[in-house]
C-alpha positions in Angstrom: 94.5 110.1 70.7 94.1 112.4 73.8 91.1 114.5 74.5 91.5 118.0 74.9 89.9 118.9 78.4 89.2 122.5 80.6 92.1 123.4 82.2 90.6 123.8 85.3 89.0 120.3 84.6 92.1 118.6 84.2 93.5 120.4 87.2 90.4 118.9 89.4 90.2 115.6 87.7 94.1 115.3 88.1 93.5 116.4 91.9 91.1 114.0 92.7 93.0 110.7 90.6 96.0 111.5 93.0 94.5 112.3 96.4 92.5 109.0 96.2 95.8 107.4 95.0 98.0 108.6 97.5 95.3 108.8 100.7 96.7 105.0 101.6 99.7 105.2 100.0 103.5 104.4 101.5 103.9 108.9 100.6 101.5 109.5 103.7 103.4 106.9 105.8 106.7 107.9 105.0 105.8 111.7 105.6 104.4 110.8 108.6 107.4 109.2 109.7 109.5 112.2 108.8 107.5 114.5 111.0 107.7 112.5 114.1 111.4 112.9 113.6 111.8 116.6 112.5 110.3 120.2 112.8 107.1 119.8 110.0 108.1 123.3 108.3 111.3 121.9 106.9 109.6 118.0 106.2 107.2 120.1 104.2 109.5 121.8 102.0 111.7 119.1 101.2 108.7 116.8 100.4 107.1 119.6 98.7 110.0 120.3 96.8 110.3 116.7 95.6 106.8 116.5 94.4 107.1 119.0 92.1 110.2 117.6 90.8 108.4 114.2 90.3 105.2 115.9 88.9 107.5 117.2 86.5 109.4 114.1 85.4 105.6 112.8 85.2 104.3 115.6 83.0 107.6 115.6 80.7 106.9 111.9 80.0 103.4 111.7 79.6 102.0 108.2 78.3 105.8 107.2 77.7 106.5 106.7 81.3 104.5 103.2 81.2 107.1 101.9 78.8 109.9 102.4 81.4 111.2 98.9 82.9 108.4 98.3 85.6 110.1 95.2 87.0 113.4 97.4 87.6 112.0 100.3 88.9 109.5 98.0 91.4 113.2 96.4 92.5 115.0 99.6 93.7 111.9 100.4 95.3 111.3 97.4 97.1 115.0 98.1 98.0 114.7 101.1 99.4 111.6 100.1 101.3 114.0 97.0 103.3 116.4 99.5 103.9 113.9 102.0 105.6 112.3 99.2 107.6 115.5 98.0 108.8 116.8 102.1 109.7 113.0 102.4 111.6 113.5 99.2 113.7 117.2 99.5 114.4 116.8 102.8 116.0 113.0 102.1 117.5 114.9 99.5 119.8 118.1 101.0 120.5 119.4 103.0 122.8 118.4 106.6 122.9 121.7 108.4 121.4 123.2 111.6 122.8 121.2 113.6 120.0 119.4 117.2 120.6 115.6 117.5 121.0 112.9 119.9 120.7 110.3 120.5 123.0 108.4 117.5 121.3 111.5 115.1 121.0 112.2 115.7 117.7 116.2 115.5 116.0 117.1 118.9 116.5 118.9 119.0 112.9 119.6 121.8 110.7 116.5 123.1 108.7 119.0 122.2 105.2 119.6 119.2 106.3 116.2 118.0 106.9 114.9 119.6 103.8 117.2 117.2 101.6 116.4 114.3 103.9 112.7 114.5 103.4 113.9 115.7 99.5 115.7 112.3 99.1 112.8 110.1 101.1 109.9 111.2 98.9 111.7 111.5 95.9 112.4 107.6 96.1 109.2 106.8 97.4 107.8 108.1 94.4 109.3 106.7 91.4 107.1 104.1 89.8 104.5 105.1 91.8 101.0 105.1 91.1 100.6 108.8 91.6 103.1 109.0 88.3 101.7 107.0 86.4 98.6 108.4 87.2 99.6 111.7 86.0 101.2 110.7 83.0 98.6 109.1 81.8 96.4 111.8 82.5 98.4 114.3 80.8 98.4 111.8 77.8 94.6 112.0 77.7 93.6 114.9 78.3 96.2 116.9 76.8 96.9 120.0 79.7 100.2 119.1 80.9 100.1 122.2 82.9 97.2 121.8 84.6 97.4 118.4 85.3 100.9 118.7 86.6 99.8 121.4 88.9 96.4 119.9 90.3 98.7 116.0 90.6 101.1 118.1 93.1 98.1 120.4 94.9 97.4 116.8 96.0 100.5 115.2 97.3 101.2 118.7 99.1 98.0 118.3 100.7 98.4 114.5 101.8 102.0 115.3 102.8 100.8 118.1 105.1 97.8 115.8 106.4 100.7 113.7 107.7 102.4 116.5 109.0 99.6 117.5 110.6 99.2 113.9 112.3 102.6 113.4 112.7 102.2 116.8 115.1 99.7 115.0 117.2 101.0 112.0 117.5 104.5 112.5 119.1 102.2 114.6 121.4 100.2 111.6 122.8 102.1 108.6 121.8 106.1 107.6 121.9 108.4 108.5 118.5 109.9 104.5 119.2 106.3 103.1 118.8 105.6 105.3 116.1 109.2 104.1 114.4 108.6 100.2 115.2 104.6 100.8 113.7 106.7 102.3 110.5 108.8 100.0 110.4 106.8 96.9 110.3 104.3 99.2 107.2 107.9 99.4 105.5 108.5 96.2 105.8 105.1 95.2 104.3 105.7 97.6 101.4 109.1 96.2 100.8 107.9 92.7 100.1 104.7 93.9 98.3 106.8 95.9 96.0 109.1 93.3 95.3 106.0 90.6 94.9 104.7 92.3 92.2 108.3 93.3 90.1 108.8 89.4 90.6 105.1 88.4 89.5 104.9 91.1 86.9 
């Protein structure tokens, strides 16, 4: 049986669980990746937007979400990882296409169009994730969905804009291609990880 906790305890406690979660996590890479690629206002959003959808989902299910298919879910994530690595290293060593930059090199693509990209991207990323999981089970225990839902997503926001953040200072000092082929190669590493463990579990 859960514990009934201080809102604004669960809030914090659900803050911290997460932000040490997701500090290393493949969410910081991937929204890292984003923002070397796009304007960080619209990266922001979309991932934003996403968390709170997942934070949700998270909340809703509580302690049920552990009894979801891991080994599935760990699958279609390991997927989606190969398919990103693949995407980051096709285009790292191609040819530079005829596509409109910024003034920092970055796809000049419509602000809807990035928002859903970076939407889709986290979205994915976080399924099965140990973010989730975190926060169901936390909402489980302690019994403040709201809180916990709302302190789990203060954090992810704040590690998605940390990468933002980098992502801004990097395609400053160092090339988007090595940035890409870097990604890439962490993708790749995730993707076999992932699919270690829904092979092991």
């Amino acid at each position: 049986m859960g514990v009934v906790m201080n809102p604004l305890l669960a809030a914090a406690t659900a803050f911290g669980v997460v932000l040490l979660v997701e500090l290393p996590d493949k969410t910081l890479v991937a929204s890292l990746v984003l923002s070397t690629r796009y304007r960080p206002r619209p990266v922001l959003l979309g991932v934003s937007a996403a968390f709170v959808v997942q934070c949700v989902i998270a909340v809703a299910a509580g302690g049920a979400l552990h009894l979801l298919p891991r080994t599935a879910v760990e699958a279609v994530v390991a997927a989606l990882f190969a398919v990103g690595a693949f995407v980051l290293l096709r285009e790292s060593f191609a040819e530079p296409e005829a596509v409109e930059l910024d003034e920092h090199g970055r796809a000049a693509a419509p602000f809807r169009r990035v928002v859903a990209t970076s939407f889709g991207v986290i979205f994915a990323a976080e399924w099965g994730d140990a973010s989730q999981l975190a926060t169901a089970a936390l909402t489980a225990r302690v019994g403040q969905p709201v809180a916990v839902g709302i302190g789990a997503w203060l954090a992810l926001v704040g590690v998605a804009a940390l990468a933002v953040v980098a992502g801004r200072v990097i395609v400053r000092r160092v090339p988007v291609r090595l940035v890409h082929r870097v990604a890439g190669v962490l993708f790749g590493v995730f993707a076999l990880a992932t699919a270690g463990a829904a092979i092991w579990n």
